[in-house]
C-alpha positions in Angstrom: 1.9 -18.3 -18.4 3.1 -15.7 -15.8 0.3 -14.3 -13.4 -0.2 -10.7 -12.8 0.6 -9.6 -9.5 -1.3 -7.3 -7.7 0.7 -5.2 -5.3 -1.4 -4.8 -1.6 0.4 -1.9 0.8 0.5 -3.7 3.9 0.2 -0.5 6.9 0.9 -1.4 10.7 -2.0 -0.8 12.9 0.2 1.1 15.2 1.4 3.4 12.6 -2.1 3.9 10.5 -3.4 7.0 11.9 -0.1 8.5 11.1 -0.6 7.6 7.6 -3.8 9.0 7.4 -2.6 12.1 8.7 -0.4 12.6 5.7 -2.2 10.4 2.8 -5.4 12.0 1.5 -7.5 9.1 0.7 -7.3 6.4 3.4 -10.4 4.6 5.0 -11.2 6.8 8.3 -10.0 3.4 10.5 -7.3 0.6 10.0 -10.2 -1.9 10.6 -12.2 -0.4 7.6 -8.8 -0.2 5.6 -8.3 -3.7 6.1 -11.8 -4.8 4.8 -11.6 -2.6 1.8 -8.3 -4.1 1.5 -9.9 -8.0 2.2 -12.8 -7.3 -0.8 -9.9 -5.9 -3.1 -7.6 -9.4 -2.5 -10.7 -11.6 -3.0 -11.7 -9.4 -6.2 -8.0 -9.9 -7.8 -7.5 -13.5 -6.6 -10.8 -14.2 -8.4 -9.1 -13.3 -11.6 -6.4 -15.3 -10.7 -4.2 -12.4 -10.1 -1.5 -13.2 -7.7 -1.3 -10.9 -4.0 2.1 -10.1 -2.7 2.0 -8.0 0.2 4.8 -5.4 0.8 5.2 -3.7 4.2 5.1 0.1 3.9 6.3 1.9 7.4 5.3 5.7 7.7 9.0 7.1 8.0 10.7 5.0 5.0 7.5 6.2 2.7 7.2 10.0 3.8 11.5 10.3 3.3 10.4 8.5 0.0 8.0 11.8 -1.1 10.4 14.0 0.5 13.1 13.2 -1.5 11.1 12.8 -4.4 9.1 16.1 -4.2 5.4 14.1 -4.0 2.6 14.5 -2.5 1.8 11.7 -0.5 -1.6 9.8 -2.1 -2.6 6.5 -2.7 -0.9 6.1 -6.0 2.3 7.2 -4.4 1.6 4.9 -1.6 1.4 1.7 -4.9 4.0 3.3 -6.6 6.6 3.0 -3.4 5.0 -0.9 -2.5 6.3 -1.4 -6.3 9.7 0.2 -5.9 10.3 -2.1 -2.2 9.1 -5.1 -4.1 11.5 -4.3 -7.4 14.3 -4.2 -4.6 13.6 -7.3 -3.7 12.6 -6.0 0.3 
């Protein structure tokens, strides 16, 4: 039986402010994001789901929405963590 994974957008401290600049919907600090983010893991590795964490820097995921015409969100933000993980990144 395969697990479902759970895809967690993994934002550098350095670079979070940034991100919050441009993605509506962010926690209002990187610590705060990374306790919502801590609840979320415990949450879906209670159901057994599987976590794989995919690095998502600020320039690679704005070009991203550039060149595809979005508005940077949080689903945008899952959606891109999906595409790096499909290519294997």
């Amino acid at each position: 039986m395969t697990k479902t994974v759970f895809l967690l957008p993994v934002l550098r401290m350095d670079e979070y402010q940034t991100f919050r600049c441009d993605v509506a919907g962010l926690a209002d600090t990187f610590e705060e994001w990374c306790k919502l983010l801590a609840e979320e893991v415990a949450e879906v590795e209670k159901r057994g789901q599987t976590v794989v964490e995919i690095e998502v820097r600020h320039d690679e995921f704005m070009a991203y929405c550039r060149t595809t015409g979005q508005t940077p969100d949080l689903e945008i933000l899952l959606d891109f963590a999906e595409i790096k993980k499909a290519a294997g990144e």
